[in-house]
C-alpha positions in Angstrom: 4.3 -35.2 -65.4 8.1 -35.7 -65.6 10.4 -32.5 -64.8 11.3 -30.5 -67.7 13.4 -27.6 -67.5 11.3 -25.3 -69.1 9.3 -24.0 -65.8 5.9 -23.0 -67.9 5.4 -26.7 -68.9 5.0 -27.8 -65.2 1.2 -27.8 -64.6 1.2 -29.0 -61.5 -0.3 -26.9 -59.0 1.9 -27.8 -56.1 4.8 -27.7 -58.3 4.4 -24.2 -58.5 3.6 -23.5 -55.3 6.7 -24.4 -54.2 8.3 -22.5 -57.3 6.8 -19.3 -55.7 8.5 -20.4 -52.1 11.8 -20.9 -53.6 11.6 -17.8 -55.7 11.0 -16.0 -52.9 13.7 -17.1 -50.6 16.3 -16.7 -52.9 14.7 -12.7 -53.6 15.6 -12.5 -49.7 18.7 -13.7 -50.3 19.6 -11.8 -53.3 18.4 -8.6 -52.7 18.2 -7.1 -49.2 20.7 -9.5 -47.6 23.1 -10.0 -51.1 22.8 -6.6 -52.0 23.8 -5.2 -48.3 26.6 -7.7 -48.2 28.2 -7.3 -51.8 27.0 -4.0 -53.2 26.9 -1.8 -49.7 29.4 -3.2 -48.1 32.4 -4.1 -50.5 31.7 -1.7 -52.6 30.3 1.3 -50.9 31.6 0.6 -47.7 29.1 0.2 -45.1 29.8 -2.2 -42.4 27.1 -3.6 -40.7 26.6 -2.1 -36.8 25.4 -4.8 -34.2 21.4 -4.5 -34.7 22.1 -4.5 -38.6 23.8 -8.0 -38.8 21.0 -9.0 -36.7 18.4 -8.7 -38.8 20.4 -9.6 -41.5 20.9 -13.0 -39.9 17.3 -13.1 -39.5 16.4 -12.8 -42.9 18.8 -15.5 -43.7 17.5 -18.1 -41.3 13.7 -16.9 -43.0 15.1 -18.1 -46.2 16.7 -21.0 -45.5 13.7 -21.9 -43.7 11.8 -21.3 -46.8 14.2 -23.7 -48.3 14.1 -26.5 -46.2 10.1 -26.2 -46.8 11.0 -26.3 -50.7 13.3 -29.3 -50.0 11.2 -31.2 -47.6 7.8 -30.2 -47.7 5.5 -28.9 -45.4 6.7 -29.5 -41.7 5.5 -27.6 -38.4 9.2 -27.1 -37.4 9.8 -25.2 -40.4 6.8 -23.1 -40.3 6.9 -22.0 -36.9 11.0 -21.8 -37.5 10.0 -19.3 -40.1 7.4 -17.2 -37.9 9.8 -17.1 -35.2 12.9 -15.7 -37.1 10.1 -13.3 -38.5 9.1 -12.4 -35.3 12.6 -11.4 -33.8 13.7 -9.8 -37.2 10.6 -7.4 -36.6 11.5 -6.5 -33.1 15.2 -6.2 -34.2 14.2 -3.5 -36.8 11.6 -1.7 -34.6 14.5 -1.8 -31.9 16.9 -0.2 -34.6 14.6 2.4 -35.6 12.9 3.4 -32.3 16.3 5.5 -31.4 16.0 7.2 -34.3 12.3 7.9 -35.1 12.1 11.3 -33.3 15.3 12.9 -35.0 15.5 15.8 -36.8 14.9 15.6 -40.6 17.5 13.5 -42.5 19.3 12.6 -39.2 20.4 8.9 -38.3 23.2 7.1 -39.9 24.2 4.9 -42.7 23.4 4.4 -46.1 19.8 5.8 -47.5 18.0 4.6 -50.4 14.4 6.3 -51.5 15.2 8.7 -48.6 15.3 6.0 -45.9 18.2 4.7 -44.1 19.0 1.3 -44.6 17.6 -0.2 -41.3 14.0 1.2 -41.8 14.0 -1.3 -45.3 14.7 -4.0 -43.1 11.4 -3.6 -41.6 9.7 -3.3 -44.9 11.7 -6.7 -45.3 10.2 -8.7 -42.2 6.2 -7.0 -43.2 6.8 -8.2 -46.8 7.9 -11.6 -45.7 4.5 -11.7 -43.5 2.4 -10.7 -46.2 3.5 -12.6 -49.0 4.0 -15.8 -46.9 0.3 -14.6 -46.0 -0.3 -14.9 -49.6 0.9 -17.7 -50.5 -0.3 -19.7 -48.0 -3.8 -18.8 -48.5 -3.6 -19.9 -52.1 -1.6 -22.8 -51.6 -3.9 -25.7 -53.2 -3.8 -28.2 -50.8 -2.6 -29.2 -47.2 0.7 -29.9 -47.9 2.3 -32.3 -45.7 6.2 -33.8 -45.6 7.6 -34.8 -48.9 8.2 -38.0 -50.2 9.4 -38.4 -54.0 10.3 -41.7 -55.3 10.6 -43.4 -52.0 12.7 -40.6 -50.8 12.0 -38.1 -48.0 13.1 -35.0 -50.0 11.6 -33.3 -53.6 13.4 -33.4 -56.7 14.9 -29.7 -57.1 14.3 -28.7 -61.2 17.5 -26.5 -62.5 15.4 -23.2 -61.3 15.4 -24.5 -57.6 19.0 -25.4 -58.0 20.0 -22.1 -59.6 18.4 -20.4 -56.4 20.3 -22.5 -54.1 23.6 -22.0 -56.0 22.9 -18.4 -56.0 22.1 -18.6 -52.3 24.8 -20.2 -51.2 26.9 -18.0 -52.6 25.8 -15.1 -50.5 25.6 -16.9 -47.5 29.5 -18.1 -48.0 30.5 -14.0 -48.7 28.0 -13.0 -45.4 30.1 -15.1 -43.9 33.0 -13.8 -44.6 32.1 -10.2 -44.4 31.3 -11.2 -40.7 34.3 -12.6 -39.9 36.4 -9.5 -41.3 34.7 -6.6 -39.8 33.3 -8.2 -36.5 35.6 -11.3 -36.3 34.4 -14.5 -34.0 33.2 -15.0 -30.7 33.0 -13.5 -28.3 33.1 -10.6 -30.9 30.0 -9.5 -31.6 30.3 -6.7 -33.9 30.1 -2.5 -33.0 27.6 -0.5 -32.1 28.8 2.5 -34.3 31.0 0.8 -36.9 34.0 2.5 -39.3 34.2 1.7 -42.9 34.4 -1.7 -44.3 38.1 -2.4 -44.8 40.4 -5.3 -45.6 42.9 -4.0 -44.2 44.0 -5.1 -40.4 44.8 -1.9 -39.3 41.3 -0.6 -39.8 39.6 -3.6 -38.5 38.3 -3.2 -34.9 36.8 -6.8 -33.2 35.5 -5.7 -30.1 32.9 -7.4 -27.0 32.8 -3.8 -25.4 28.6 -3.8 -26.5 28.0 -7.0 -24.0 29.6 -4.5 -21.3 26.7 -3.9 -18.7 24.0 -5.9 -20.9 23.3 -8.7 -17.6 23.5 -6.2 -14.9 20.1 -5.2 -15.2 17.0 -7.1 -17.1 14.2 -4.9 -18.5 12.4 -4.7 -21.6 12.2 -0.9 -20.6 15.5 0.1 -21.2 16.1 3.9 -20.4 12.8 3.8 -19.5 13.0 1.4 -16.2 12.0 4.6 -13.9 10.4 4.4 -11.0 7.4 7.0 -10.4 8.6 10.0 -8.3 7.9 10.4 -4.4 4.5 11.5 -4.6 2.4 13.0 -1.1 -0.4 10.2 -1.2 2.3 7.6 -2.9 5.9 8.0 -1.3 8.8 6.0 -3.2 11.8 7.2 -2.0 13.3 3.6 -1.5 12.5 2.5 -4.9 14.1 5.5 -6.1 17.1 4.9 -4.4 17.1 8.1 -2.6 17.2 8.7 1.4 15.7 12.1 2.0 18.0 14.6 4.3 16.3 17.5 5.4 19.5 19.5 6.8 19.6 22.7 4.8 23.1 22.5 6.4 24.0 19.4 4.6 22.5 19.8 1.1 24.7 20.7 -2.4 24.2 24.5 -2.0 25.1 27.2 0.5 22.3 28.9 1.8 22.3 32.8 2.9 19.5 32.7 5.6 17.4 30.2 7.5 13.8 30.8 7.4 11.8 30.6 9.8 8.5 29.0 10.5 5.4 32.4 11.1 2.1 30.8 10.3 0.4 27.0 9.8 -3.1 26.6 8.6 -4.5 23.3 8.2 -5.9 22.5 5.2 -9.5 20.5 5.9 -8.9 18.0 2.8 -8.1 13.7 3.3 -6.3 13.5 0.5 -2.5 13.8 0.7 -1.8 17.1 -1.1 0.6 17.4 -3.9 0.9 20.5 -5.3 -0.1 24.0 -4.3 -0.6 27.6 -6.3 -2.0 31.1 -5.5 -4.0 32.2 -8.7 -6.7 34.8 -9.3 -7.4 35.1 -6.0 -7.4 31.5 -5.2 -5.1 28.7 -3.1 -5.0 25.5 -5.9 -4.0 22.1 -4.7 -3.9 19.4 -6.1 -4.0 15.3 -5.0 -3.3 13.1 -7.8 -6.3 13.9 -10.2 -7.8 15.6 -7.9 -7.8 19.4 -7.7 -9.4 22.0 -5.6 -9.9 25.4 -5.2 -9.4 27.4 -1.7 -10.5 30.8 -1.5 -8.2 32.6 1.1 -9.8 31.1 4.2 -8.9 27.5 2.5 -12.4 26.3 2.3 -12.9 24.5 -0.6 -14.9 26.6 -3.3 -14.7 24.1 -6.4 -12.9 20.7 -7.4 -12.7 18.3 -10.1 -11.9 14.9 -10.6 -9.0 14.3 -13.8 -9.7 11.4 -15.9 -5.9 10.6 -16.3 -6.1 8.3 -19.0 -8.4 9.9 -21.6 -6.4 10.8 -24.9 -2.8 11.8 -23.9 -2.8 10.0 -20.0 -1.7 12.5 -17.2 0.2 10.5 -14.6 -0.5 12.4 -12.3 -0.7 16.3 -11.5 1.7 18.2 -10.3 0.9 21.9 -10.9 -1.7 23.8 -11.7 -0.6 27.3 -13.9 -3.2 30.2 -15.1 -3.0 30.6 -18.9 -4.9 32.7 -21.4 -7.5 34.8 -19.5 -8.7 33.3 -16.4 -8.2 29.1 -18.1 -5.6 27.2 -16.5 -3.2 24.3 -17.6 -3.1 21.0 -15.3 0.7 19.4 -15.6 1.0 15.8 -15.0 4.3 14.4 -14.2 5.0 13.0 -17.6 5.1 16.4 -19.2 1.3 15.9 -20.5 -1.0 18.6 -19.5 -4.7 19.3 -19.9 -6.3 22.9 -20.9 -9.2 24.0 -18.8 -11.3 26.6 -17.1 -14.6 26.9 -15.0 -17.4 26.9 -17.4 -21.2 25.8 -17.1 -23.0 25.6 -20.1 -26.2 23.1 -21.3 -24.7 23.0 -24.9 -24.8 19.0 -25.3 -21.8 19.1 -27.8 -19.7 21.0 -24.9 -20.7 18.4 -22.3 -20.0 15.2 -24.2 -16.7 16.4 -25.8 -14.6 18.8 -23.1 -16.4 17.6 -20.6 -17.6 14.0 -19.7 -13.9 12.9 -22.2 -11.8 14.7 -19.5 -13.3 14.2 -16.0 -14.5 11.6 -13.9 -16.6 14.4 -11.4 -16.7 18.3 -11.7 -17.5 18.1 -15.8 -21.2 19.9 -15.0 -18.5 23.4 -14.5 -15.3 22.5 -15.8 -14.4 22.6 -19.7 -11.3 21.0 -21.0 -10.0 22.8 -24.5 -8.2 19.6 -25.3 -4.4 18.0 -23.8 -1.3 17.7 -25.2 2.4 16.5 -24.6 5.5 19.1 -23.8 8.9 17.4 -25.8 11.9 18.0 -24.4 15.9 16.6 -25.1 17.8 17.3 -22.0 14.8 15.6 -19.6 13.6 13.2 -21.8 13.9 10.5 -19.3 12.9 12.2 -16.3 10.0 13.1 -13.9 8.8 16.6 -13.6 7.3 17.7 -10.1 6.5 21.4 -10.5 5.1 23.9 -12.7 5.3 27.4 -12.8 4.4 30.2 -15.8 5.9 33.8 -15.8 3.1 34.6 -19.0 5.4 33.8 -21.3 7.4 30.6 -20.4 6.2 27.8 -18.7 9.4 26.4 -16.6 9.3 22.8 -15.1 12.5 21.3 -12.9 13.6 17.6 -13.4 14.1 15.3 -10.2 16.3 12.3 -9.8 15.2 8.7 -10.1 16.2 5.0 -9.3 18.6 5.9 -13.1 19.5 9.1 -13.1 20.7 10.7 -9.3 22.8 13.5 -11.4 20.4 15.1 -14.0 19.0 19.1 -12.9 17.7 19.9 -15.9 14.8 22.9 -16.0 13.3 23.2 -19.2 10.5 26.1 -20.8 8.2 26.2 -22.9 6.8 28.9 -24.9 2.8 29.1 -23.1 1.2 30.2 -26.6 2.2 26.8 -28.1 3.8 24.6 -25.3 6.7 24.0 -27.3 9.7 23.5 -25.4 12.2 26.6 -25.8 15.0 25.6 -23.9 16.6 23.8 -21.5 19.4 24.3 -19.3 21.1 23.4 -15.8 21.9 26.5 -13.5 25.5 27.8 -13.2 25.9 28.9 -9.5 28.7 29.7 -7.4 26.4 28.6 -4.2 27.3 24.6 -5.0 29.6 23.1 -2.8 33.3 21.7 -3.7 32.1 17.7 -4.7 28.6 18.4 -4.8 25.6 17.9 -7.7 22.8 20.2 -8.2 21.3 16.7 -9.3 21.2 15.6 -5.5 18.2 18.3 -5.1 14.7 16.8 -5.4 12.2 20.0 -6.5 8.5 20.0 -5.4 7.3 22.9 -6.3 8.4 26.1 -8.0 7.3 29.7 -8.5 7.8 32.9 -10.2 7.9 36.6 -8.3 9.0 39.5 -9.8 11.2 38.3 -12.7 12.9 35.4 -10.7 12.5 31.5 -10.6 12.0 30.0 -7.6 12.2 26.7 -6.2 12.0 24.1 -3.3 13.6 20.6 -3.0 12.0 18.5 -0.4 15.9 16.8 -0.5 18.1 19.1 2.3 15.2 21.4 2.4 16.1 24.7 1.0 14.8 27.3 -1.4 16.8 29.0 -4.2 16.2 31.5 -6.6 17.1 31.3 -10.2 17.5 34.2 -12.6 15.4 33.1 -15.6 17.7 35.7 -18.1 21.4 34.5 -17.2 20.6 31.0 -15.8 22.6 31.6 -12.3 21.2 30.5 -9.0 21.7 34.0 -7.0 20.3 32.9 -3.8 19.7 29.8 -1.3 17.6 29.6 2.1 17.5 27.2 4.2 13.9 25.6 5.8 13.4 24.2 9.0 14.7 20.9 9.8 11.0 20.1 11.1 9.6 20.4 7.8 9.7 16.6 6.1 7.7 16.3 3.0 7.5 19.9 1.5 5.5 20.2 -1.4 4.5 23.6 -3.9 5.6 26.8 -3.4 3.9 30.5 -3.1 6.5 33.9 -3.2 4.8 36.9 -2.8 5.7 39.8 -0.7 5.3 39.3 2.7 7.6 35.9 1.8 7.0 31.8 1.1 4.2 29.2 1.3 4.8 25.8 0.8 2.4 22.6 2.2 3.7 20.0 4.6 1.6 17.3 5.1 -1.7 19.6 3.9 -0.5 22.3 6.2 0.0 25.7 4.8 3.2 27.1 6.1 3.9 30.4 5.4 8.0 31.4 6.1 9.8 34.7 6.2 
């Protein structure tokens, strides 16, 4: 049939196919890309940040690829062209919201239409272009191949197609210019957190500051390229970038009183220990995902087996705290934690559900109550390696890692809920002239009598923290012999803390 211009006349099936292609890619260009451009950003505004014009290029090249299809016909190099550009658009977006997913209501920045900010429609955008391609593709009536019209290698375009381009174009040309206004051309590359849209020069800022520091390091981790701590059965000190000094004498804070060595027990277990706690009449240590139970003799009364990677994964314990009437809670490392106590029972329902879910051996008289994960702000990206409960609080202490080597951060959490409370790094007048509280590397911590306490393996000392006012009050110093301390006891005939699965009690 020859073209008309009146669109419902054309009966042919691939006709309209490509009608729907074109019709498409000039909605992409009209709407989220011409829209953003014209309406949000000479109007309102709102000039595109970095991430933004990325995906706003994307969505161009996703149209114009749709075009070249409409012009062309069906060729691989324009299909996968199209996935491709899809692809990156979508990890664009999910980069660009990630940041801001776990803010407080309403926070994040720019523009918001139907209560979302303007770089979570972007990713509607990218999903809509999957589907609908998706659509059309599976009702398309035929294997299309390359064009070929009148002994040409192109289509005809009808006045709709050329409207579409035209229209097209058009944005593209003012995209272009917006660009070279508010970001300007290479090496420019546009501003992280961008000021108002303006024509004039003075308010124009062109800037390659956001490449600073991109090369130095390669990781599709970002913050999150830490290393795992310096464990007792899995040492990584050199991967963490730390060299361990255990001169009390040398470390950030100024101790009072060196203490000395009165009593080592061996404790009769292979497994390098990591942890250690005194609770209801019982020493509790801990290996990885294993923990035991020492009566006061340290022979081993009872022990399980952690599965570390059921539900929320536990990598791997550190500290073992009572809670709730004889239970306990297990602390992992990554702030996730596991609710249990010594239980047998025969119930079936008990056995399959907080039993065989949670441990690997031990689930015939231990019951989990279910795991969770503590939040916090200030420690977000760092390790914890102690845990320690007054009844009220839980407190955890943050260490340094192959990142961070300035961070102290100790954070609480209310033990009712496990809801993090607060957070806050010690004020002391104990820290030396030059020195960071961040150099200290905490193993194991403890409460006595109203006060925090706490060990760092890193210039061995031990330094008590009033909960209440925040302040370290007090420092001692350990033995220089002592080389991998780990846990800590206070009670009142002094400390505990294990060396190498020895019990060492100090005065």
């Amino acid at each position: 049939m020859s073209e008309n211009k009146n669109i419902s006349l054309d009966t042919s099936r691939d006709t309209f196919f490509y009608f729907l292609l074109c019709t498409a890619a000039a909605i992409v260009f009209l709407f989220p890309v011409g829209i953003a451009n014209m309406v949000f950003g000479y109007i309102l505004g709102d000039s595109p940040c970095t991430l933004c014009w990325g995906q706003r290029i994307a969505m161009i090249f996703i149209a114009l690829c749709a075009f070249f299809i409409v012009r062309y016909g069906f060729k691989p190099k324009y299909i996968a062209s199209l996935f491709i550009f899809t692809g990156v658009g979508l990890w664009q977006s999910f980069r660009h919201i990630a940041p801001h997913s776990a803010r407080d209501l309403d926070q994040g920045f720019g523009l918001m239409v139907l209560g979302a900010h303007t770089y979570f429609w972007a990713e509607v955008v990218f999903w809509a272009v999957i589907i609908l391609l998706g659509v059309m593709f599976f009702f398309a009536p035929k294997v299309l191949g390359p064009a070929s019209e009148n002994g040409n290698n192109w289509r005809t375009l009808n006045w709709w197609g050329k409207l579409c381009f035209f229209l097209s174009a058009i944005v593209l040309a003012s995209n272009c210019l917006q660009a070279a206004v508010s970001t300007g051309f290479p090496p420019n590359y546009g501003q992280g957190d961008p000021i108002r849209f303006s024509w004039d020069p003075k308010h124009i800022i062109h800037t390659s500051s956001g490449m600073d520091g991109h090369f130095k390091t390669i990781s599709f981790l970002g913050k999150r390229d830490v290393k795992a701590p310096d464990f007792a059965f899995a040492p990584n000190a050199e991967k963490l970038g730390i060299s361990f000094n255990h001169k009390a004498s040398e470390g950030p804070l100024k101790t009072e009183k060196a203490l000395r060595i009165v009593s080592e027990e061996k404790i009769g277990i292979r497994q390098p220990l990591n942890s250690l706690t005194f609770i209801n009449g019982e020493y509790v240590v801990s290996s990885k995902n294993n923990v035991f139970f020492l009566n006061p003799e340290l022979k081993i009364v009872d022990q399980f087996e952690m599965d570390p990677l059921y539900s929320a994964t536990i990598d791997p314990t550190v500290g073992i705290i009572p809670w709730d009437n004889g239970k306990y809670i297990l602390m992992g490392s990554n702030k996730s934690f596991m609710k249990f106590e010594k239980s047998v029972t025969n119930d079936p329902d008990k056995q399959l559900v907080g039993r065989y879910s949670d441990f690997v051996k031990g689930e015939d008289h231990f019951f989990s109550f279910g795991r969770g994960r503590v939040d916090t702000v200030r420690s977000k990206f760092n390790h914890v390696l102690s845990s320690t409960s007054d009844g009220t609080y839980n407190y955890m202490a943050t260490v340094p890692n192959n990142r961070d080597h300035k961070t102290f951060v100790i954070s609480k959490q209310l033990m009712k809920d496990m809801v993090t409370s607060g957070e806050f790094t010690p004020k002391t007048s104990l820290l030396k002239d030059g020195r960071s509280l961040g150099e200290l590397y905490v193993t194991g911590m403890a409460v006595y009598e109203g006060k925090l306490y706490a060990v760092s393996k890193n210039y061995n000392c031990i330094f008590e923290i009033d909960p209440q006012s925040e302040v370290i009050e007090k420092a001692f110093a350990l033995p220089e012999s002592l080389n991998d301390v780990r846990g800590l006891i206070v009670d009142k005939d002094g400390f505990k803390v294990l060396n190498h699965n020895v019990l060492i009690t100090l005065k």
